[in-house]
C-alpha positions as CSV (number, residue, x, y, z in Angstrom):
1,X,-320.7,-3.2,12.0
2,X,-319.3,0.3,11.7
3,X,-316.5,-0.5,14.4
4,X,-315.6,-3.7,12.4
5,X,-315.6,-1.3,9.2
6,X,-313.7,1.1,10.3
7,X,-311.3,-1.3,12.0
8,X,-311.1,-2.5,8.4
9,X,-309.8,0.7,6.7
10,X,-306.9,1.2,9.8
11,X,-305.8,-2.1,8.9
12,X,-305.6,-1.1,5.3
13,X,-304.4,2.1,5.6
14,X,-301.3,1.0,8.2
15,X,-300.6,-1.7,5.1
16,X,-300.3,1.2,2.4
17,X,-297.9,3.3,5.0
18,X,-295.7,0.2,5.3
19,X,-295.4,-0.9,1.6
20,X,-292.7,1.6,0.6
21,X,-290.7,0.7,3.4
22,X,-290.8,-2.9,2.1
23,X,-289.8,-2.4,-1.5
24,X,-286.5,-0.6,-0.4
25,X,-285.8,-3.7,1.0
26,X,-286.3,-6.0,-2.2
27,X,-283.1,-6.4,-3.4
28,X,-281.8,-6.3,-7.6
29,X,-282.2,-10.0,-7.9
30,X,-285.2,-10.4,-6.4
31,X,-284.8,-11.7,-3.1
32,X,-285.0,-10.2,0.2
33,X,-282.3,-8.0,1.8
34,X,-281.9,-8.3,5.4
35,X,-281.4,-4.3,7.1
36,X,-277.6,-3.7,9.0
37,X,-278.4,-2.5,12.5
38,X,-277.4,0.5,12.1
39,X,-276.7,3.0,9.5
40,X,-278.7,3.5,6.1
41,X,-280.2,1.5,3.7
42,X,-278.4,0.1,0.9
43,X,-277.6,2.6,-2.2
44,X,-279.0,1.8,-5.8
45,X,-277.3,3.2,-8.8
46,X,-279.7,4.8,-11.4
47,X,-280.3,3.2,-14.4
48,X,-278.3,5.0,-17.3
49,X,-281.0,6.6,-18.9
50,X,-280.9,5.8,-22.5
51,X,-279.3,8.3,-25.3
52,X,-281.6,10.6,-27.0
53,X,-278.9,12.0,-29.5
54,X,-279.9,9.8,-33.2
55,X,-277.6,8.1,-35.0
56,X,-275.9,10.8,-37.0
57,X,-277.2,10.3,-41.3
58,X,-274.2,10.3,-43.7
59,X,-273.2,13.0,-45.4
60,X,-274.6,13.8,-49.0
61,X,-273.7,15.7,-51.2
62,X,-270.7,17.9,-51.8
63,X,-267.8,19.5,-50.0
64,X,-265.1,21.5,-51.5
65,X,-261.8,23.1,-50.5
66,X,-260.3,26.0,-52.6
67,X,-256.9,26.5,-53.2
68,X,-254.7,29.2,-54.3
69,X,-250.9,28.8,-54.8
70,X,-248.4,31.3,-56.0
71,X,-244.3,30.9,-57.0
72,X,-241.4,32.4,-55.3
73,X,-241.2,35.0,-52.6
74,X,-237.9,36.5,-53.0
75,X,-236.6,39.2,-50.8
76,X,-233.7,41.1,-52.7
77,X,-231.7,44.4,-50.5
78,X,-233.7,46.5,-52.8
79,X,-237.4,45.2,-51.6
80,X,-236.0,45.0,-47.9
81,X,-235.0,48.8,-48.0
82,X,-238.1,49.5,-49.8
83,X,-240.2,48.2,-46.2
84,X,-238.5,50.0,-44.2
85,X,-239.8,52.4,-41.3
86,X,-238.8,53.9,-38.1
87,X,-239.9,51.3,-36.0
88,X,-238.9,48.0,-38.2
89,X,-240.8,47.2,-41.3
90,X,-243.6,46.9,-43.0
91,X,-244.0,44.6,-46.3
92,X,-247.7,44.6,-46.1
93,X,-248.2,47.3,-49.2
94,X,-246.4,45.0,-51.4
95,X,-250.0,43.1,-51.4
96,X,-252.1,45.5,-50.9
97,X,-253.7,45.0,-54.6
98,X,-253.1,41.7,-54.5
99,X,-254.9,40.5,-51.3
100,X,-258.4,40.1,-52.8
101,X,-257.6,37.6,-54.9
102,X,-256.0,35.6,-52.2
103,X,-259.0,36.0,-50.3
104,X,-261.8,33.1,-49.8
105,X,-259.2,30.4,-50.5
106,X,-259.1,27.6,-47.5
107,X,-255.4,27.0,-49.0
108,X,-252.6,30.1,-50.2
109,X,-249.3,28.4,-50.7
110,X,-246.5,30.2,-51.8
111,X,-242.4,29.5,-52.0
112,X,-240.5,31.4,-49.1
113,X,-237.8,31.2,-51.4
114,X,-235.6,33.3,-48.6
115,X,-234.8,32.4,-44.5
116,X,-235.7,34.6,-41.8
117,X,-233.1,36.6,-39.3
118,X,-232.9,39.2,-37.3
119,X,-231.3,42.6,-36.3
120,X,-228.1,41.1,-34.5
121,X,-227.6,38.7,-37.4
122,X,-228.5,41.3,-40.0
123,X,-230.1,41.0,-43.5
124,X,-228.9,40.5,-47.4
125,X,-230.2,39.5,-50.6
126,X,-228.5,37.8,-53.5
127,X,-227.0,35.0,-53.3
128,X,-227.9,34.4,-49.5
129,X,-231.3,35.8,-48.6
130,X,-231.7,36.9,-44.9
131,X,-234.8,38.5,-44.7
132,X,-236.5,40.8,-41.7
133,X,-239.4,38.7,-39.7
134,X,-242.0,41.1,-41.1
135,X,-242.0,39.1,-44.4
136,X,-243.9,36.7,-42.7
137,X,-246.1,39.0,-41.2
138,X,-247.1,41.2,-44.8
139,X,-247.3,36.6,-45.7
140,X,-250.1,36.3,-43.4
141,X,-251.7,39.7,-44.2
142,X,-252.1,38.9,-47.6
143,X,-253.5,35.5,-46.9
144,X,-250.5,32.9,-46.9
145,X,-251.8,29.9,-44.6
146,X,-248.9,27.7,-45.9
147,X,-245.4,28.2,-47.0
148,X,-243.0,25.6,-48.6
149,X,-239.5,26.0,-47.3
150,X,-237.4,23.5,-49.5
151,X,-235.6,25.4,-51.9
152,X,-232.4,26.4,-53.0
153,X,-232.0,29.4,-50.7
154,X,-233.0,26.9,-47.5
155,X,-229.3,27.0,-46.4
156,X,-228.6,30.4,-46.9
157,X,-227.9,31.7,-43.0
158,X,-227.0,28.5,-42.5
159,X,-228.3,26.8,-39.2
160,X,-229.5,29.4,-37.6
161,X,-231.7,30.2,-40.9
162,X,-233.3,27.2,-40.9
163,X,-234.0,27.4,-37.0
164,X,-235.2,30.8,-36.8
165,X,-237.2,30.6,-39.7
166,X,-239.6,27.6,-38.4
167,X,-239.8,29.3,-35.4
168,X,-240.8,32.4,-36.7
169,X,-243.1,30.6,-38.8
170,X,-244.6,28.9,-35.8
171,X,-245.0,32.2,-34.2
172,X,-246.8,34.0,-36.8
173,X,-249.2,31.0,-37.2
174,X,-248.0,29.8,-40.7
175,X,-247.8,26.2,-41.6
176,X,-244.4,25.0,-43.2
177,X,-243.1,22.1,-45.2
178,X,-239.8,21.3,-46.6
179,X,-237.6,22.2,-43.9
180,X,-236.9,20.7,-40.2
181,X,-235.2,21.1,-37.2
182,X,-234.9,17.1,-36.2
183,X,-235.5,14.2,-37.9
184,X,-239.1,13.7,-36.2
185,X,-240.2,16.5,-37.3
186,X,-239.1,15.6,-40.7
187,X,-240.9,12.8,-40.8
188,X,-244.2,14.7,-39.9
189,X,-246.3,15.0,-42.7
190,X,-248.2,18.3,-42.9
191,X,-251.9,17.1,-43.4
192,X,-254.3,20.5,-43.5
193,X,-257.9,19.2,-42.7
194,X,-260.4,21.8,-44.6
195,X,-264.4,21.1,-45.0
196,X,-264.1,17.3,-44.3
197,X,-261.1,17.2,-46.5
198,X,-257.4,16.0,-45.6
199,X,-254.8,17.7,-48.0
200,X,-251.1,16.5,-47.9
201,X,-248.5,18.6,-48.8
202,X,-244.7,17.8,-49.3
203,X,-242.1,20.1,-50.9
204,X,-239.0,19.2,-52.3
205,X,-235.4,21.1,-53.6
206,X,-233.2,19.9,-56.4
207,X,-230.1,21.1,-54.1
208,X,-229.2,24.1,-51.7
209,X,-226.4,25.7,-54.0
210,X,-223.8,24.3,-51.9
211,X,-224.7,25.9,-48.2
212,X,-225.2,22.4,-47.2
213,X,-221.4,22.1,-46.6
214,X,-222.3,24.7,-43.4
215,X,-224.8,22.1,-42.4
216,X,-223.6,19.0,-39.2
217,X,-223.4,16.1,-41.5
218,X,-225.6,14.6,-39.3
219,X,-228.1,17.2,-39.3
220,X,-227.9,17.4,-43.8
221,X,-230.6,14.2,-43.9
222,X,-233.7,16.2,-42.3
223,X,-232.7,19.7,-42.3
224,X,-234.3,20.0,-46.3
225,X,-236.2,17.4,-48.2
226,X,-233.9,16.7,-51.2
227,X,-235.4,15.6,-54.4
228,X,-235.2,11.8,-54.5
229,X,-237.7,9.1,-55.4
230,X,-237.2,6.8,-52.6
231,X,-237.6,9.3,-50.2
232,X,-240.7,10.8,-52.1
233,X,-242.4,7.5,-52.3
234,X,-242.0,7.1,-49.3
235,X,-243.3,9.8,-47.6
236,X,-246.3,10.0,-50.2
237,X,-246.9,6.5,-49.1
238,X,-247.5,7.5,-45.7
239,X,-248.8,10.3,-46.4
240,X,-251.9,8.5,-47.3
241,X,-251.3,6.5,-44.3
242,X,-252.2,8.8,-42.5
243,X,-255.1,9.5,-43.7
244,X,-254.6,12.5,-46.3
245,X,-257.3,12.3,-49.1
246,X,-255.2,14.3,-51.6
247,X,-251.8,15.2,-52.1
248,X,-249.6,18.2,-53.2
249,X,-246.0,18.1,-54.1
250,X,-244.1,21.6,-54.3
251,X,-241.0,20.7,-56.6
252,X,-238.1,22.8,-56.8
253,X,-236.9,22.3,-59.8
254,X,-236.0,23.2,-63.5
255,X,-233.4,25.4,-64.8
256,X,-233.6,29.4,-64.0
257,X,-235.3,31.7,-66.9
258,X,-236.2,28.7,-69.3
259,X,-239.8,28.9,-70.2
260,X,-239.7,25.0,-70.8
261,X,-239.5,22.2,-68.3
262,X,-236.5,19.7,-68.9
263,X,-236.1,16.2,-69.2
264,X,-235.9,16.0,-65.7
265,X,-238.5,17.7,-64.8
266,X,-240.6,16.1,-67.4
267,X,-239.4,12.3,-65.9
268,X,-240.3,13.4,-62.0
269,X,-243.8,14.8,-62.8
270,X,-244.7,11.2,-64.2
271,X,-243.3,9.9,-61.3
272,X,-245.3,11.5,-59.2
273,X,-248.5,10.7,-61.4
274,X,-247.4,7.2,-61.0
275,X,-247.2,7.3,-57.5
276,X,-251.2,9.2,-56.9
277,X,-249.9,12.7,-56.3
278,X,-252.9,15.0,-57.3
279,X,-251.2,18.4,-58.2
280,X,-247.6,19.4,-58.5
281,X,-246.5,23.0,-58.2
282,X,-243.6,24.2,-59.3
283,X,-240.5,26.6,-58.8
284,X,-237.2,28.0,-59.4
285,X,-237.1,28.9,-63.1
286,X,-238.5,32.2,-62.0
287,X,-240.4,32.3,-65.2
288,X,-243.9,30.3,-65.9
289,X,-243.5,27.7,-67.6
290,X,-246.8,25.3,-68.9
291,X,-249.6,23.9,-67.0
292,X,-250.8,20.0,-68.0
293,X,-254.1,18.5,-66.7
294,X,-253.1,14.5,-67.3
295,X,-255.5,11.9,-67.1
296,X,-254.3,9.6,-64.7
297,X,-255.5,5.5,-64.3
298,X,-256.1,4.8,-60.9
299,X,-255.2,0.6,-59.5
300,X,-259.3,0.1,-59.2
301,X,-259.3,1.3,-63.3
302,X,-260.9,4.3,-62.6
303,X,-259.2,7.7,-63.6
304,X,-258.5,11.2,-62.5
305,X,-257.2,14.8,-63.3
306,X,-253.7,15.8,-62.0
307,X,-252.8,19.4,-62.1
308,X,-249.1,20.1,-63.0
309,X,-247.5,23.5,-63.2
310,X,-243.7,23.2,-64.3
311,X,-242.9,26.5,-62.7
312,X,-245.3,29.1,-61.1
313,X,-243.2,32.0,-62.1
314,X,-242.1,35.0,-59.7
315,X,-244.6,36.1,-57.2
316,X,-242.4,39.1,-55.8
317,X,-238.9,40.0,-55.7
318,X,-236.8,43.1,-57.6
319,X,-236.0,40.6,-60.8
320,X,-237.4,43.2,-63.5
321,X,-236.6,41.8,-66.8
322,X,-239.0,40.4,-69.1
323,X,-240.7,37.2,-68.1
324,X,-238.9,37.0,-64.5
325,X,-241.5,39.9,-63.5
326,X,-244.2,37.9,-63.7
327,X,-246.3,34.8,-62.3
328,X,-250.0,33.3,-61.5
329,X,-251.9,32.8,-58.6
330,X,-253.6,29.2,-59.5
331,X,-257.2,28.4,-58.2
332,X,-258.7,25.1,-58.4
333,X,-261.1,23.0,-56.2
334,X,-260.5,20.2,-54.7
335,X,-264.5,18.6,-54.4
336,X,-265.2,15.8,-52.0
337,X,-268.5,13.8,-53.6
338,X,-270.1,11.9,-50.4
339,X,-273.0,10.3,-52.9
340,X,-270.3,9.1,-55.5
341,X,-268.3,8.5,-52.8
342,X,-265.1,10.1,-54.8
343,X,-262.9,13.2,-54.8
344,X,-262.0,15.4,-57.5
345,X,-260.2,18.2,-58.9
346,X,-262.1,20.9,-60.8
347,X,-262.3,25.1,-62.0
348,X,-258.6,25.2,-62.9
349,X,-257.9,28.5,-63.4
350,X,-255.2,31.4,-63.1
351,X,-254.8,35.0,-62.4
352,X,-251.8,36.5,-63.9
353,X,-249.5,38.7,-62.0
354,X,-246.7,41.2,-62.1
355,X,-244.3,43.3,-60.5
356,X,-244.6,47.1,-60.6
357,X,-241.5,48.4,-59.5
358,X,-241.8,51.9,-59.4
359,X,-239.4,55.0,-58.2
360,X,-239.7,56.4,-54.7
361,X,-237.6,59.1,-52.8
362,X,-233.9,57.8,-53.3
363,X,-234.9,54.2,-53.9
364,X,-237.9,51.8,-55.4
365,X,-241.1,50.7,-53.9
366,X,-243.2,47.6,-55.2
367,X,-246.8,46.3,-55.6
368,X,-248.0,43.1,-56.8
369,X,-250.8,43.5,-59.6
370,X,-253.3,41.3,-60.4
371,X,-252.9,42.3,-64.7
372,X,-256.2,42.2,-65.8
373,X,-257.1,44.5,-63.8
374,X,-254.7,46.9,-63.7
375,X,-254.6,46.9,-67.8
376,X,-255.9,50.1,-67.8
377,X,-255.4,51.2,-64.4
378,X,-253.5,54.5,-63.0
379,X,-250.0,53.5,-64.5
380,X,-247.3,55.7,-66.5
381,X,-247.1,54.6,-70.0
382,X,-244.2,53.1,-69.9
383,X,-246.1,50.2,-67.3
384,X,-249.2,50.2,-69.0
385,X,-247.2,49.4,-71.8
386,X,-245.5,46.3,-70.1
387,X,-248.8,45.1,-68.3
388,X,-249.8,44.5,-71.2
389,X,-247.3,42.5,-72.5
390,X,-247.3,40.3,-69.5
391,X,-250.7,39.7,-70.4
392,X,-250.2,38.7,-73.7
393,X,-247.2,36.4,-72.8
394,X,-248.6,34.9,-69.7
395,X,-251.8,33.7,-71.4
396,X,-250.2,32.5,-74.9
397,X,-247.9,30.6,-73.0
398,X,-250.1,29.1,-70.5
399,X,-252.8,28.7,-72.9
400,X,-256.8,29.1,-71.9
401,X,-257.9,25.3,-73.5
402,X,-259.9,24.0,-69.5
403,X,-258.6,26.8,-67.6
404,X,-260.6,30.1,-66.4
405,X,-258.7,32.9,-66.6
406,X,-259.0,35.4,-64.2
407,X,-258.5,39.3,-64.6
């Protein structure tokens, strides 16, 4: 009985040892695999283990982007000499006053409202600006993440200008619109994405004060974005094409040291409310002129605010008359509402600027001031006087009905 038993338990145990053996061989449909003579088994792929990651929840509620935008950047012979050092030079102190309030934004626009050469080439102001690279660079110290290039001044070295400028723009990391060097990249619309936000941003000139002569007639269609509605529309069209949520139009425009837009003016900015644009910023009068908030009707019946600014006014350059030494930074946000499903703008706002052109060694040096603050700040009378002034005529003319104003 116990040799029968324990002949039992072999048996069973020898089954055990051998039941591995015989599930390697049950193949994925179920039937039986015969082994090769030789070699290994067959190979079995592991099952793709399932994903662990959760589908992702939609996003509620808000996301905004900030942007700041400021008028012409003008480099005049005085300004240039002003910058210069041993070694090159050095724009930078220009903003040193100013930076702060450029700071925080997701968006600084400005108008390079002058083209960018070199040593060899040399430099000039009025009437054909050739400025030193280091404009850019004080640019991107201060905050500038995007410069419109379609202005009046685009032609001014020619060629060569509008060449080496996009590349030097390139190089110090500055996004551009307005000007090109083919007709590809013309047709690229500059789409910034910011906090889940696509912004599109065009720029457009009224003319290039006849340079355009110096231009290939082939190369005159793409080389600057002239101001004309077919080609506006067009490009706005694809601009939301591809994809941009909002859209900004940088119009060069108006006639120089009026305080009023024209009748031109007036008849492009409601075309561009017609066609969706969201805010139009412009330049070239070199003085401010108004700001409108228009309530626009969307094709679903609903409505939104467009922010228009006929002319941003002077943001730097040696014009130091009275109203041409002035200008704004704007602020507003542009607010993405994921629960309402529906973008906005709101917080329109404006600090005002100016000038101080002040005496230094044989020459002049220059700051950009943010006025409210500097109302009673460490000035000679004589610019404590006109601070003051530019406060008074900046926000009379502008007006403070919906708008924050900033000191």
């Amino acid at each position: 009985m116990k040799k029968g038993l324990r002949a039992g338990i072999i048996l069973v145990l020898i089954l055990l040892m051998t039941l591995p053996v015989s599930c390697s061989l049950i193949s994925r449909d179920g039937g039986r695999e015969t082994p090769g003579p030789t070699g290994p088994g067959p190979s079995l792929e592991p099952s793709p283990e399932p994903s662990l990651d959760p589908t992702p929840e939609p996003a509620k509620g808000t996301t905004t982007v900030k942007l700041r935008a400021v008028g012409d950047i003008i480099m005049h012979m005085s300004q240039v000499y002003a910058g210069e050092r041993e070694d090159g030079y050095d724009f930078k102190p220009f903003f040193e006053d100013i930076k702060p309030y450029l700071e925080g934004a997701d968006l600084v626009i400005g108008n390079l409202e002058t083209t960018i050469s070199n040593d060899e080439r040399g430099y000039h102001g009025y009437p054909n600006f050739k400025s030193p690279e280091e404009t850019l660079e004080a640019a991107k110290y201060a905050g500038f993440n995007i410069l419109t290039t379609a202005n009046n001044h685009s032609f001014d070295a020619k060629e060569f200008g509008v060449v080496n400028t996009i590349e030097k723009l390139e190089e110090y990391g500055i996004k551009f619109t307005g000007t090109a060097r083919s007709q590809e990249e013309r047709d690229r619309i500059l789409i910034v994405e910011e906090n889940d936000i696509r912004v599109g941003i065009l720029a457009y000139t009224y003319g290039t004060n006849g340079m355009e002569v110096t231009i290939p007639q082939e190369k005159r269609g793409y080389m600057v974005n002239l101001i004309d509605k077919d080609l506006i529309e067009a490009d706005v069209k694809r601009a939301r094409e591809e994809g941009a949520e909002v859209i900004v139009v940088a119009m060069h425009w108006g006639d120089e040291e009026q305080r009023q837009p024209n009748s031109t003016q007036k008849d492009l900015a409601d075309f561009l409310v017609s066609l969706g644009v969201d805010i139009v910023l412009g330049c070239h009068p070199h003085v401010l002129q108004p700001i409108e908030i228009r309530r626009a009707q969307l094709e679903d019946g609903s409505e939104k605010d467009v922010f228009i600014i006929y002319s941003l006014g002077n943001f730097v350059s040696n014009q130091d008359w009275q109203y041409s030494d002035s200008g704004v930074i704007i602020e507003l946000d542009i607010i993405k509402d994921y629960d309402q499903d529906i973008i906005y703008l709101d917080n329109f706002g404006y600090t005002p600027t100016w000038v101080y052109k002040f005496s230094k060694g044989s020459g002049y040096d220059y700051r950009i001031l943010p006025v409210g603050s500097f109302m009673d700040g460490d000035l000679n009378e004589q610019a404590k006087k006109r601070i003051k002034e530019v406060w008074n005529e900046t926000t009379s003319h502008l007006g403070q009905e919906d708008l924050i104003i900033f000191e």
